[in-house]
MIDOMI-292657 format. One record per residue: z, y negated, x of N, C-alpha, C in turn; residue number from 1. Coordinates in steps of 0.05 Angstrom, whole numbers, plus 5000, padded with zeros to 4 digits. Atoms other than C-alpha are relative to their C-alpha. Layout:
<rs>
   n_z   n_y   n_x  ca_z  ca_y  ca_x   c_z   c_y   c_x  num
     Z     Y     X     Z     Y     X     Z     Y     X  NUM
...
</rs>
This chain:
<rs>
   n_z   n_y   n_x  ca_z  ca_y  ca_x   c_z   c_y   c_x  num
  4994  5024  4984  8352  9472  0433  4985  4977  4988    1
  5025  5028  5020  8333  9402  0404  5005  4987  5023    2
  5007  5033  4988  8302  9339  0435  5006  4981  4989    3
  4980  5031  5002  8323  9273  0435  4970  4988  4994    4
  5019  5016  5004  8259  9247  0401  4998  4976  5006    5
  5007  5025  4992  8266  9176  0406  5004  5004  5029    6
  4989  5004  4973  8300  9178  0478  4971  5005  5021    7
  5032  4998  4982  8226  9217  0501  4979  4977  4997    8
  5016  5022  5000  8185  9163  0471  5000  4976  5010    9
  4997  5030  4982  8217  9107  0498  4994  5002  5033   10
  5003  4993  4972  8216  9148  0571  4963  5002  5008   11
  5032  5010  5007  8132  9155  0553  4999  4964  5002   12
  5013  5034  5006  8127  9087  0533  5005  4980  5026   13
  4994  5018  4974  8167  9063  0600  4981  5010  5024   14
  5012  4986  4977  8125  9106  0650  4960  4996  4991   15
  5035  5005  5000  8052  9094  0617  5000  4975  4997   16
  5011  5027  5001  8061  9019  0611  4996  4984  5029   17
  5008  5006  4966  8056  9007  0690  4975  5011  5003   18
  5041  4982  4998  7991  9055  0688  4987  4984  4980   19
  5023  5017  5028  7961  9010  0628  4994  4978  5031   20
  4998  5029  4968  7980  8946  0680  4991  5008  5015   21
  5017  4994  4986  7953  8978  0734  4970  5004  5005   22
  5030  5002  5009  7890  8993  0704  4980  4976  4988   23
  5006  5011  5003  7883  8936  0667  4989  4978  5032   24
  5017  5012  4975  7885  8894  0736  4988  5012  5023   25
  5031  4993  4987  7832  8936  0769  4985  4999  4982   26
  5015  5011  5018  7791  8922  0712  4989  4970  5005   27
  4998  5023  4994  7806  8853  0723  4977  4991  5027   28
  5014  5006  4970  7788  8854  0798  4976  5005  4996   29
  5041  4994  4996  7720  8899  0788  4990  4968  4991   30
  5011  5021  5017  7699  8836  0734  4999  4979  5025   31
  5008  5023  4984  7713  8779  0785  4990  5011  5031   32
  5016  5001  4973  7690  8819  0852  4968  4995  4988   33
  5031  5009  5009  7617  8822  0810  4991  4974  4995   34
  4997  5032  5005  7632  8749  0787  4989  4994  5027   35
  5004  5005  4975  7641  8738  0870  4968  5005  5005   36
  5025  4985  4998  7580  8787  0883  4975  4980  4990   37
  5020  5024  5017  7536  8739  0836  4994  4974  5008   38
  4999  5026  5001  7556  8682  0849  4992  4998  5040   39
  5005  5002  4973  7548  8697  0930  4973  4996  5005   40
  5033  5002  4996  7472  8719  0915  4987  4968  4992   41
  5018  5030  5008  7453  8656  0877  4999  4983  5017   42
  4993  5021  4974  7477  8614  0938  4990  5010  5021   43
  5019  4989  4979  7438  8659  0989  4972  4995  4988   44
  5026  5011  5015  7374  8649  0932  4992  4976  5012   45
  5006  5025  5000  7395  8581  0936  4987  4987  5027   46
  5000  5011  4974  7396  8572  1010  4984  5004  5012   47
  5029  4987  4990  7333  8616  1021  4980  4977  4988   48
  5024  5017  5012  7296  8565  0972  5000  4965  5026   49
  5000  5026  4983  7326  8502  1007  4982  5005  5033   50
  5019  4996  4979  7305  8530  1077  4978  4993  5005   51
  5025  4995  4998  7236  8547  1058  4988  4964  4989   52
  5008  5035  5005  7232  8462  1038  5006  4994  5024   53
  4992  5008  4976  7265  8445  1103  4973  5005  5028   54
  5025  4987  4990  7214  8494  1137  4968  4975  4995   55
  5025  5018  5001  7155  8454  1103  4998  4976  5000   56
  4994  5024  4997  7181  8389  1107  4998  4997  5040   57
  5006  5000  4968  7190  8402  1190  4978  5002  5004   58
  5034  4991  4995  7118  8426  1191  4977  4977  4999   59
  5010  5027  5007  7099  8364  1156  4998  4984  5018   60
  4996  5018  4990  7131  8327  1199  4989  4999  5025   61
  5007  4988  4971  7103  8359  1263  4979  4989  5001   62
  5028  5002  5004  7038  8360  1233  4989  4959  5013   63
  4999  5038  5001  7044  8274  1219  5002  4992  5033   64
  5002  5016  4986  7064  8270  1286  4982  5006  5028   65
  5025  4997  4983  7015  8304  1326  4976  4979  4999   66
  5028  5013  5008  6961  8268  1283  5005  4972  5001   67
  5001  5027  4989  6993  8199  1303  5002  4997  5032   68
  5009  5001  4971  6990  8221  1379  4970  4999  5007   69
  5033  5004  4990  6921  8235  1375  4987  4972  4987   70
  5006  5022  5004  6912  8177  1338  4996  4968  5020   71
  4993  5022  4987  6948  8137  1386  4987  4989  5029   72
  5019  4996  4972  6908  8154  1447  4975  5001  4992   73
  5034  5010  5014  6843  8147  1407  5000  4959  5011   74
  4991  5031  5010  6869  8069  1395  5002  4993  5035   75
  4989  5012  4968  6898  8062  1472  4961  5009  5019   76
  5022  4989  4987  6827  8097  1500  4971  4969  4988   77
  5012  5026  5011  6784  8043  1455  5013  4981  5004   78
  4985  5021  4992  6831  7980  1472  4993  5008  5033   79
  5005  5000  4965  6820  7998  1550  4970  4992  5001   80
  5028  4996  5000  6743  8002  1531  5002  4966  4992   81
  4997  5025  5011  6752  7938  1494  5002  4975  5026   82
  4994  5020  4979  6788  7905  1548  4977  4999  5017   83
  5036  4996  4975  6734  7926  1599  4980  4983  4995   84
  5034  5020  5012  6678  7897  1561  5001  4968  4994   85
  4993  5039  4995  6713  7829  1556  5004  4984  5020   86
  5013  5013  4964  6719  7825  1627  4983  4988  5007   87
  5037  5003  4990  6648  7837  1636  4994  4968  4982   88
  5013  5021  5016  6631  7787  1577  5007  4976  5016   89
  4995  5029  4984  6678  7730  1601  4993  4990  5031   90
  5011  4990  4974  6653  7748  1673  4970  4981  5006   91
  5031  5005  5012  6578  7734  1645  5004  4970  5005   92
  5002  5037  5008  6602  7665  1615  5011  4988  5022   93
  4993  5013  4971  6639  7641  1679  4979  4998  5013   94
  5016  5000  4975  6585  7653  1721  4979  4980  4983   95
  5022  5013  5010  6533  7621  1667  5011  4969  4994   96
  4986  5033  5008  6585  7556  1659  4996  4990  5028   97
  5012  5009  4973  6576  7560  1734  4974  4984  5011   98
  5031  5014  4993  6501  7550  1731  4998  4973  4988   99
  5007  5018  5019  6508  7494  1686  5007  4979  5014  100
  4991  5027  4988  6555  7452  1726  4980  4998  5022  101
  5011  4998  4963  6512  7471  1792  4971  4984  4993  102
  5034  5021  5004  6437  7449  1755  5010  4967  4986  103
  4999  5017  5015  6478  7392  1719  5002  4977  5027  104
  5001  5021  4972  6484  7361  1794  4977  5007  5018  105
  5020  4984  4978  6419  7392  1822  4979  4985  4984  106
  5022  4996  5017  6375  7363  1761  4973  4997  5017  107
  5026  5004  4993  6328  7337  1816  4993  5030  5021  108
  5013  4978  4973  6319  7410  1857  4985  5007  4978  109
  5005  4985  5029  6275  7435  1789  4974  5027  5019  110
  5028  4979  4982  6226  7480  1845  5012  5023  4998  111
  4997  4973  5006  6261  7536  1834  5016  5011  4979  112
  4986  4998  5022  6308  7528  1775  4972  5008  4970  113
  5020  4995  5023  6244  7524  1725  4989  5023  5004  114
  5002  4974  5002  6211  7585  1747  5020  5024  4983  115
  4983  4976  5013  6277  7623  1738  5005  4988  4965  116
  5002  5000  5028  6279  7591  1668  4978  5018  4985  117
  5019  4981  5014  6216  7618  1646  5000  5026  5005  118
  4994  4972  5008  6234  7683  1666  5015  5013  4986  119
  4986  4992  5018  6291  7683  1632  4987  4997  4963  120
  5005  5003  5023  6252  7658  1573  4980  5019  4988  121
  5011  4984  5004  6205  7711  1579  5011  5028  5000  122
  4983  4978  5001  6256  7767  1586  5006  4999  4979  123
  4983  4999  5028  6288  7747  1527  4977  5002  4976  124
  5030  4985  5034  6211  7751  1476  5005  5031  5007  125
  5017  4962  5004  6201  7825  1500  5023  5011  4996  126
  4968  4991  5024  6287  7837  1486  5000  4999  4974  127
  4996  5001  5038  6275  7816  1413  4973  5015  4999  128
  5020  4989  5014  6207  7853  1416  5012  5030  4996  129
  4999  4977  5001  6237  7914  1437  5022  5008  4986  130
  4974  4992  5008  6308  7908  1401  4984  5012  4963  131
  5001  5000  5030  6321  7935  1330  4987  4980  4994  132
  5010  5030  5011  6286  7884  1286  5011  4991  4975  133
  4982  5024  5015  6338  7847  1260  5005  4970  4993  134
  5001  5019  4995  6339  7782  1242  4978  4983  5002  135
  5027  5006  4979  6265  7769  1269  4994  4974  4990  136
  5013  5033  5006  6250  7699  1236  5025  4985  5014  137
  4986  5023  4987  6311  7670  1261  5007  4997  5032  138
  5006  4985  4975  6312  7704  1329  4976  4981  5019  139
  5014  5014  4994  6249  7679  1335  4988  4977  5001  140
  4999  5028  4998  6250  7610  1320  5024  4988  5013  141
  4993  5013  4980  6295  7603  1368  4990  4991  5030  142
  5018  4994  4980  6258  7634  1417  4978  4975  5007  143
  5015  5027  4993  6206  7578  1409  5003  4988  4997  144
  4991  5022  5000  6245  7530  1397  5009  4999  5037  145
  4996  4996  4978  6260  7544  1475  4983  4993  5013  146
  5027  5011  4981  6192  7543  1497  4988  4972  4989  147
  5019  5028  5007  6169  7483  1464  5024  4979  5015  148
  4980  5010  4980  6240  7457  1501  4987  4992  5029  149
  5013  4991  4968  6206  7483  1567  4984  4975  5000  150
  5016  5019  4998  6155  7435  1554  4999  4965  4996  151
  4999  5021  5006  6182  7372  1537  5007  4980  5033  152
  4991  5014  4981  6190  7321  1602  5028  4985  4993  153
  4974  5018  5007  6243  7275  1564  5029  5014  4993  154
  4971  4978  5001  6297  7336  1564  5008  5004  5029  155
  4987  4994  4977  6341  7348  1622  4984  5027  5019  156
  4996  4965  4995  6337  7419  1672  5020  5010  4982  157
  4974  4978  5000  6406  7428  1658  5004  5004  4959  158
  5003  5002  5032  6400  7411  1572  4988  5035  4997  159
  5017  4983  5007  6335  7465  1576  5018  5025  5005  160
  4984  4974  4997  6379  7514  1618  5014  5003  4978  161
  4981  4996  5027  6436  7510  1563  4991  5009  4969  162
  5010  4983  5023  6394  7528  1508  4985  5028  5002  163
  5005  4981  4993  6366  7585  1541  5023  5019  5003  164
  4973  4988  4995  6443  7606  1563  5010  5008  4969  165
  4995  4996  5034  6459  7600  1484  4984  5013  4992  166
  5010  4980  5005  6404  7644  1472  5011  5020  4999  167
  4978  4979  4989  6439  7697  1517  5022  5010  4986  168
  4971  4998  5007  6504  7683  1495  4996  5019  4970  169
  5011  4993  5028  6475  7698  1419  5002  5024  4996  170
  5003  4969  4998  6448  7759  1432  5011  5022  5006  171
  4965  4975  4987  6509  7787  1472  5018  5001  4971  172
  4985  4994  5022  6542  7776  1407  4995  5018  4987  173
  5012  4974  5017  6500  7811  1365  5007  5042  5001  174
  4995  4981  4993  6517  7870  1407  5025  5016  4993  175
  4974  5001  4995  6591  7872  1386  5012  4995  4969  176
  4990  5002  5027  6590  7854  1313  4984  5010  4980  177
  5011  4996  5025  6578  7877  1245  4989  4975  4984  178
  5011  5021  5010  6535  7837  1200  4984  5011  4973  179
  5017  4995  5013  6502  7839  1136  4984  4975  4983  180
  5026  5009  5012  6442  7802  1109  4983  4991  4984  181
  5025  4994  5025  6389  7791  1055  4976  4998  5008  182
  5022  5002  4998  6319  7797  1067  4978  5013  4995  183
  5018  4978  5011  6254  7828  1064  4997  5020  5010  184
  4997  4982  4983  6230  7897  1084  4963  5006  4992  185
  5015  4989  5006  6161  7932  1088  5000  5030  5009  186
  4984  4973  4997  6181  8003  1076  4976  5018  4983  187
  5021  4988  5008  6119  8056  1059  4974  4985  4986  188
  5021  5013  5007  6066  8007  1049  5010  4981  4977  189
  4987  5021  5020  6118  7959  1004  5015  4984  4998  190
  4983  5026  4993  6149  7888  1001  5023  5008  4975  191
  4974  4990  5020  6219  7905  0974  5016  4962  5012  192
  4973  5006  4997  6284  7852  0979  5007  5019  5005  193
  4987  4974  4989  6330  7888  1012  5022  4995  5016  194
  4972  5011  4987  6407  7882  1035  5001  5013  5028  195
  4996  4977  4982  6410  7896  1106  5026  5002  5013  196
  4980  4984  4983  6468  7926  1149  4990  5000  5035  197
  5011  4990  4978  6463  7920  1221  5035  5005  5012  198
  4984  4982  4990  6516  7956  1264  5003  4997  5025  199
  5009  5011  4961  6521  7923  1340  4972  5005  5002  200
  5033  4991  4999  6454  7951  1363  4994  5024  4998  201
  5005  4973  5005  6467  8017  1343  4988  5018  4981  202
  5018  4993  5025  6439  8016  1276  5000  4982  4981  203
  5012  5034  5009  6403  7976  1230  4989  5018  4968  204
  5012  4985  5019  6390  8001  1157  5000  4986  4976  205
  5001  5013  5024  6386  7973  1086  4999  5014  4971  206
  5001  4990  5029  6392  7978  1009  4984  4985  4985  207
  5011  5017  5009  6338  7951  0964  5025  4978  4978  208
  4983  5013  5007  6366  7895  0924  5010  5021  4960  209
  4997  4988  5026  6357  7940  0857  5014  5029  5005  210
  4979  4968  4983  6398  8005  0899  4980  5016  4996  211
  5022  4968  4999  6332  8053  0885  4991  5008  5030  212
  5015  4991  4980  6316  8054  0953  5017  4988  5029  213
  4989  5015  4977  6351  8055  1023  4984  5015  5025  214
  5023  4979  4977  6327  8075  1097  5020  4981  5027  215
  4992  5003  4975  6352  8057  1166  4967  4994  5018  216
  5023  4996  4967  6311  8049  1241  4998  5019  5015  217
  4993  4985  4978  6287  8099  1276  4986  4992  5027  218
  4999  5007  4968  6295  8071  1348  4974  5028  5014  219
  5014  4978  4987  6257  8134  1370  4971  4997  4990  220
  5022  5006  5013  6195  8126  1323  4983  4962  4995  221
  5005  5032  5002  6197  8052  1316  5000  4993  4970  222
  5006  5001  5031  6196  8058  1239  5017  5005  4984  223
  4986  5001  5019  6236  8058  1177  5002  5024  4991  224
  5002  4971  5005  6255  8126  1154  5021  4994  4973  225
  4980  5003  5026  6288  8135  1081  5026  5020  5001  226
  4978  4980  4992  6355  8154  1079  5014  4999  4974  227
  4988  4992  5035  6395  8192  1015  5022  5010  5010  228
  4973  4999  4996  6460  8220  1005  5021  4988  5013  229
  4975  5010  4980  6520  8206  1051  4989  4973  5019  230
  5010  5018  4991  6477  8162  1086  4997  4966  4987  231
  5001  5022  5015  6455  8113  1033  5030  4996  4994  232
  4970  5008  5001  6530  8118  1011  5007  4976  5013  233
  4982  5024  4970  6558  8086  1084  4984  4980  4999  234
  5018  5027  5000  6507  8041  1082  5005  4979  4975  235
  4992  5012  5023  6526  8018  1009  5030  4988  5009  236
  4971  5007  4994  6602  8017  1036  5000  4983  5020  237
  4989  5021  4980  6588  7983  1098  4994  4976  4996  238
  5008  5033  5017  6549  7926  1061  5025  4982  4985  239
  4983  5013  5010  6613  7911  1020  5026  4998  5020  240
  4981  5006  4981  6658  7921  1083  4993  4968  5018  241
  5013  5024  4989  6607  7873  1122  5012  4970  4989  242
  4995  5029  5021  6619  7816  1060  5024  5002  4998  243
  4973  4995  4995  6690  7833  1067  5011  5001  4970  244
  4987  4992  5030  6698  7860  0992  5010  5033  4998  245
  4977  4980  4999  6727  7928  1017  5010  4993  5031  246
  4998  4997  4973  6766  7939  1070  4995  5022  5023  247
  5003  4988  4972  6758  7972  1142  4998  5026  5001  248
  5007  4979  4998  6734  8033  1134  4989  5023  5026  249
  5013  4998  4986  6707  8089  1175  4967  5013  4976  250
  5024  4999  5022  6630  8102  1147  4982  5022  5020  251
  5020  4985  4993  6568  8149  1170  4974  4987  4999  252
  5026  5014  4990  6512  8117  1209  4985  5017  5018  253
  5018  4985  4989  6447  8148  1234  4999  4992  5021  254
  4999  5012  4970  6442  8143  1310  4971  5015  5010  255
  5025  4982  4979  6371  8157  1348  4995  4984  5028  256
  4999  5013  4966  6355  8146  1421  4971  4991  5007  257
  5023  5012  4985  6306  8105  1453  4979  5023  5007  258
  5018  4976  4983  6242  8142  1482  4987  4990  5021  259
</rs>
């Protein structure tokens, strides 16, 4: 019995070329589902990286705004304090513009207005004896420029009062501002120059003029105490904040208490 050679080959050739095609496109598919597969992770990579920025960028942002709440109630807590004390101050000067008009029409009652002058003029030596000693030559030539006031007949009451009131007024300032200085110091048995720093009345310290040597007040001792590191620093910084060649800093000042 014979075969039909060609007739089988062409019936092969028609029945395996659908199985080639078939196989070829699952071939196909595997290649682009891994393509998919790949290309899905990189975009979950991606989206895990973006996140973890989003994440620290919110954190950031949390952070910033906590630290401008507490900021902000720092600022509103000092402004109330502020206000307060300007009350009081302008409070002070009202009542002392008061005395002025009241002795400037009284000049002849002086029986009991001069007494209270000299008390006030005596209150105010043992305030600069006992304050920081800041200032002390000019302080104190005011001071007697007051009493030698006291004593003149050809000056008013109400003139004398007014320069005694300007005393006051002075010294309330002092309380309230920064300032810095040049002058002398006697600091372990030695006449230095010496830049000072005073600080309302809270502290009072200096740099010689050549920087080898700085020191503060101690309110508690009554005496000059030398001060290094971080200390001399703020004191260097608040000297050029004082002269207004940096700006507004916050700085580290020694604080001691009365005894």
């Amino acid at each position: 019995m014979k075969f039909n050679t060609k007739n089988t080959s062409l019936l092969l050739a028609a029945f395996t070329l659908p199985l080639f095609a078939q196989e070829s496109s699952q071939i196909d598919n595997s290649d682009k589902l891994k393509d998919s597969v790949a290309i899905t992770t990189s975009s979950l990579e991606e989206a895990s990286r973006n996140q973890q920025q989003i994440n620290k960028i919110d954190k950031d942002t949390r952070d910033l705004e906590f630290e401008y709440i507490d900021t902000f109630k720092e600022y509103e807590n000092l402004k109330l304090y502020n206000d307060q004390l300007q009350k009081i101050i302008n409070s002070q000067l009202e009542e002392i513009d008061s005395i002025l008009k009241q002795i400037a029409d009284l000049d002849n009652t002086n029986i009991n207005i001069i007494p209270l002058m000299l008390k006030m003029t005596d209150s105010l030596e043992r305030f600069i004896e006992l304050d920081i000693p800041f200032l002390q030559d000019e302080r104190l030539e005011r001071l007697a420029s007051i009493k030698e006031v006291m004593d003149r007949g050809d000056i008013s009451t109400s003139e004398k009062f007014r320069k005694v009131a300007e005393a006051y007024q002075i010294e309330n300032e002092y309380g309230r501002t920064i300032e810095a200085y040049r002058g002398s110091v006697n600091f372990e048995n030695k006449d230095f120059n010496a830049d000072f720093l005073r600080v309302g009345r809270v502290a009072l310290m200096f740099v010689t003029t050549n920087g080898d040597t700085a020191g503060y007040w101690n309110t508690s001792s009554n005496s000059w105490v030398k001060s290094t590191g971080a200390i001399k620093r703020s004191t260097e910084e608040g000297l050029k904040i004082a002269l207004k060649q940096s700006p507004p800093t916050l700085i580290n000042i020694p604080i001691t208490s009365y005894e």
